[in-house]
TIMIDO-444868 format. One record per residue (C-alpha): x, y, z; residue number from 0. Coordinates in Angstrom, 2 decimals. Layout:
BEGIN
X|Y|Z|NUM .
...
END
This chain:
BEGIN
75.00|45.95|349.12|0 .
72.38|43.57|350.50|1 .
69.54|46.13|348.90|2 .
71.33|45.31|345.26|3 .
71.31|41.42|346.12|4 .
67.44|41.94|346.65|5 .
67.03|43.04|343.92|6 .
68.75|41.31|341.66|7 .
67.23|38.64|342.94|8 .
63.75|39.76|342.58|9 .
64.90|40.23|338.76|10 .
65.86|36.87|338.32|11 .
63.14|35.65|339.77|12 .
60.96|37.74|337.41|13 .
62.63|36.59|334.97|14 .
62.57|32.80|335.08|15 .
58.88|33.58|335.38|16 .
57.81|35.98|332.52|17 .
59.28|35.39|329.06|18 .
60.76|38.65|328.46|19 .
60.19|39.14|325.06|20 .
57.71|41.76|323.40|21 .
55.18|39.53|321.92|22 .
54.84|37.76|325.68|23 .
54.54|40.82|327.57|24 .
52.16|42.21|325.24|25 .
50.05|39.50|325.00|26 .
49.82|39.43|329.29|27 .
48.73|42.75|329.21|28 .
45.22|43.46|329.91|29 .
43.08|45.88|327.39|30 .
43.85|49.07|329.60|31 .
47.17|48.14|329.45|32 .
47.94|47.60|326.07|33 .
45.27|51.03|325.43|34 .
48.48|52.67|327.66|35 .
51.00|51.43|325.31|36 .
49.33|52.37|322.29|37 .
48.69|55.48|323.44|38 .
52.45|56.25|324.53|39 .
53.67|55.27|321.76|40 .
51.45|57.71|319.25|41 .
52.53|60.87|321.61|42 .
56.27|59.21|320.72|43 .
55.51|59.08|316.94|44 .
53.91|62.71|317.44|45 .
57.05|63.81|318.81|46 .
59.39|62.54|316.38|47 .
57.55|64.18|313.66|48 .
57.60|67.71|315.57|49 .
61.61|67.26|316.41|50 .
61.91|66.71|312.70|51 .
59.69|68.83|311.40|52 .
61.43|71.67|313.61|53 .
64.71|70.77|313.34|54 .
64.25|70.82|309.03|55 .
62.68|74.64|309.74|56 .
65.15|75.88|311.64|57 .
68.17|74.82|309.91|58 .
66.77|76.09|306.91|59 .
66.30|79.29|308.52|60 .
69.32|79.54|309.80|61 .
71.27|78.96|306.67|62 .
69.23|80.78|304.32|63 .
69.64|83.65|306.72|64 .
73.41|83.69|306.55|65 .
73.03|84.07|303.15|66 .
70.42|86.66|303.33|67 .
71.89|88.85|305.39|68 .
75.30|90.23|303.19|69 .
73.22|90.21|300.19|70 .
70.68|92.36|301.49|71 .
72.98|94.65|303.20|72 .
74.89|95.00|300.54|73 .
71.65|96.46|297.94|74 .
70.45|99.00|300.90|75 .
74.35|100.18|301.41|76 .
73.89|101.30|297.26|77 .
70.09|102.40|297.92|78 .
68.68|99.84|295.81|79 .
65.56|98.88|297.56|80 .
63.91|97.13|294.85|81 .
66.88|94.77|294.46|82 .
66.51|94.74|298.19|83 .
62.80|93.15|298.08|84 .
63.89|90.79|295.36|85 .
66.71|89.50|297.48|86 .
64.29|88.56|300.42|87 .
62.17|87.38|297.95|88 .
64.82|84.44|296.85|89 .
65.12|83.40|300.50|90 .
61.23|81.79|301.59|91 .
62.81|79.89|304.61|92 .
64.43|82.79|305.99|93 .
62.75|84.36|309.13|94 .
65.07|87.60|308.50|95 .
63.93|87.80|305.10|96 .
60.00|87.37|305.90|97 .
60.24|90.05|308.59|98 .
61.90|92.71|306.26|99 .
60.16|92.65|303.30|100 .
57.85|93.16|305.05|101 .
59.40|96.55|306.42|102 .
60.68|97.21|303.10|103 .
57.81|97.05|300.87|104 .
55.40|99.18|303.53|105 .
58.57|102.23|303.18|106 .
58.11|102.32|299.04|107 .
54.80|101.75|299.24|108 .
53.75|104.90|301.70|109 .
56.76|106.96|299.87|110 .
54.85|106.39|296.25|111 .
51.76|107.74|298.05|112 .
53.29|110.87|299.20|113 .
52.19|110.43|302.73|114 .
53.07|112.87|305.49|115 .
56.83|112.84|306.32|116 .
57.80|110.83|308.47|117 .
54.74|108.49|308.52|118 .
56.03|105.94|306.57|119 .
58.46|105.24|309.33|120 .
55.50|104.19|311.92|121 .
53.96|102.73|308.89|122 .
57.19|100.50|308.33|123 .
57.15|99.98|311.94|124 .
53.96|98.07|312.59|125 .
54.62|96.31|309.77|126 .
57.70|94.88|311.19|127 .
55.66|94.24|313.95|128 .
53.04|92.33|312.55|129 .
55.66|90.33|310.30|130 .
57.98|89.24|313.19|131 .
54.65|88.09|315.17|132 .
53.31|85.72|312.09|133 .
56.89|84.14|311.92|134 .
57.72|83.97|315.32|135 .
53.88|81.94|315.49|136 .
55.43|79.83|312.27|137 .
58.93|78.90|314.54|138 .
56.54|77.78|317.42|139 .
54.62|75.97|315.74|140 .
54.12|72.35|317.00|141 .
56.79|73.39|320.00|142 .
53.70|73.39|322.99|143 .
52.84|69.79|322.05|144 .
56.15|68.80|322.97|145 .
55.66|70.37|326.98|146 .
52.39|68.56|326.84|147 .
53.83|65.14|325.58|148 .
56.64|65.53|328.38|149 .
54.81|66.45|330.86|150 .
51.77|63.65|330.33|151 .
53.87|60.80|329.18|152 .
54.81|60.32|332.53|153 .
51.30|60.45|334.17|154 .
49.90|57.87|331.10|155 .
52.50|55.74|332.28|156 .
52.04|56.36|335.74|157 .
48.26|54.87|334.87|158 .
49.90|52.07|333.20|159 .
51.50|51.09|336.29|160 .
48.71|51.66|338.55|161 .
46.86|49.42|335.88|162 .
49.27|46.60|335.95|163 .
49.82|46.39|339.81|164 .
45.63|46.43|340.11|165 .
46.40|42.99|337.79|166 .
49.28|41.53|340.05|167 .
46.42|41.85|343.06|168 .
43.87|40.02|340.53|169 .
46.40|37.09|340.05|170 .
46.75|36.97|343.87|171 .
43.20|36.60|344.16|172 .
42.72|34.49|341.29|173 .
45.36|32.00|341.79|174 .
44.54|32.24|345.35|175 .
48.55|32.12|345.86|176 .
51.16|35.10|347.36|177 .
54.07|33.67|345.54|178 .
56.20|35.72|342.43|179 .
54.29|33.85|339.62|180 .
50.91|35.25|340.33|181 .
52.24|38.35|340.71|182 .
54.78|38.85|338.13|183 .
52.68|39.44|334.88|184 .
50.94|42.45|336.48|185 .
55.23|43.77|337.71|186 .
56.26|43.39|334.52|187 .
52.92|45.56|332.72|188 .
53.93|48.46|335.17|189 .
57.54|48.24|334.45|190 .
56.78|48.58|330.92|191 .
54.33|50.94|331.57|192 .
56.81|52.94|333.60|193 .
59.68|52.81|331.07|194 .
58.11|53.77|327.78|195 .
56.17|56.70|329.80|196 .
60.44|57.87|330.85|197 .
61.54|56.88|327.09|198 .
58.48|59.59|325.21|199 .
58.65|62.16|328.29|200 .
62.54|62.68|328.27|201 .
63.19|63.47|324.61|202 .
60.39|65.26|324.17|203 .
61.37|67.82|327.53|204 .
64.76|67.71|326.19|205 .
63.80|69.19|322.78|206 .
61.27|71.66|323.85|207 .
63.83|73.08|325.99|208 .
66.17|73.23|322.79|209 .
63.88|74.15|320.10|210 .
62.37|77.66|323.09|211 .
66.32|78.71|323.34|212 .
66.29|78.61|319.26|213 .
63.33|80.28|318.92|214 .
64.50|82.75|321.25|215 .
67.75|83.11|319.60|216 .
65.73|84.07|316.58|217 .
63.41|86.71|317.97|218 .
66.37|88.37|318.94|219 .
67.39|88.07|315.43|220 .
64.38|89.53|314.17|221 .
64.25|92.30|316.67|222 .
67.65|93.14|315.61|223 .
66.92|93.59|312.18|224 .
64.11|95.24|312.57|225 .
65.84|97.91|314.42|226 .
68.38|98.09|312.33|227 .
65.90|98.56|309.34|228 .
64.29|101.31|311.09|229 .
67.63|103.57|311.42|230 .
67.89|102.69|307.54|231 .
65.04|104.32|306.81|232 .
65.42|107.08|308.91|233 .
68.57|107.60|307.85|234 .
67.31|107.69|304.15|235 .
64.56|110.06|304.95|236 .
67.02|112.80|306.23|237 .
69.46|112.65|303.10|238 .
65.99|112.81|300.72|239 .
65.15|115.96|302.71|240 .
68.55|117.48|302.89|241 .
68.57|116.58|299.07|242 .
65.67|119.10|298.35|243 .
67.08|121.61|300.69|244 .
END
């Protein structure tokens, strides 16, 4: 109880001595102080425009994939592979879609050829492969920058602190005086230092965290799909050979 009265004393005291508005703090910061700031505050804008940027993606990838999948299921149920490819072809945003055209067109492309049996199925195989490795780079895209804003932020602002109480001693030296007001422009550059490191490095930890269990929720998606593809195919090359038996 007496530690809260401290400090809400210290706060008013603070208070009655530094205007607390934005253009008076920022105009009592030093260069390396208001360098701190600026800096902070493009990692935020960086940020935003990843969280958006992501969040856009995914949604579209999720919904165009719900959509997607039925249609697609519903050509290779009649055999209709060509109809098949044109379906994925309709859905661009879809991560599903990318990864099995992909598989598709490789199977009619090394069954035209008249290939050794069977060889169109490894064939179809890396193919999926190297499909579900370009989109799952696409999904991630812009997601690391996001662990290194949260995990910096907070050391910039750290700096900004260390920055503003290295002022606070200057005033004390300066004003050759120990009391609050020659101390109190330097408190409040590392409080604001302090706060807008906490405001970028929170958000941006909480949707990295997010956006990795999406993009993991998708490579299972993928791997899925690709699996299930697989079967398909194999499944198609046993009823072509029992067909010429």
């Amino acid at each position: 109880m007496l530690l809260q009265m401290h400090l809400w004393s210290i706060l008013f005291l603070l208070q009655e001595e530094v205007a607390w508005d934005v253009r008076s703090l920022w105009n009592q910061m030093g260069f390396l102080a208001k360098a701190v700031v600026i800096i902070m505050f493009l990692m935020s804008a960086w940020s935003i425009g990843v969280m958006i940027d992501r969040m856009l993606a995914y949604s579209a990838a999720r919904s165009q994939s719900r959509a997607f999948a039925p249609a697609v299921a519903g050509a290779l149920r009649e055999g209709r592979l060509d109809e098949a490819v044109k379906i994925a072809d309709r859905f661009k945003k879809s991560h599903l879609a990318k990864v099995v055209v992909a598989g598709l067109q490789e199977f009619q492309a090394h069954q035209m050829s008249g290939d050794i049996p069977g060889e169109e199925i490894e064939a179809s195989k890396r193919a999926l492969e190297r499909a579900e490795a370009i989109v799952l780079a696409e999904l991630k895209r812009g997601v690391s920058s996001l662990a290194t804003i949260g995990s910096t932020a907070v050391f910039v602002g750290l700096f900004g602190t260390v920055v503003g109480i290295i002022n606070a001693f200057k005033g004390i030296s300066t004003q050759k005086s120990t009391g609050l007001g020659a101390v109190a422009g330097g408190i409040s550059e590392a409080l604001v230092a302090t706060a807008i490191g906490l405001f970028v490095a929170i958000p941006a930890v909480w949707m990295f965290n997010y956006f990795t269990n999406r993009i993991e929720a998708f490579t299972v998606e993928m791997d899925n799909s690709s699996s299930e593809l697989i079967d398909y195919f194999i499944k198609r090359n046993q009823q072509r050979q029992a067909a010429r038996k």
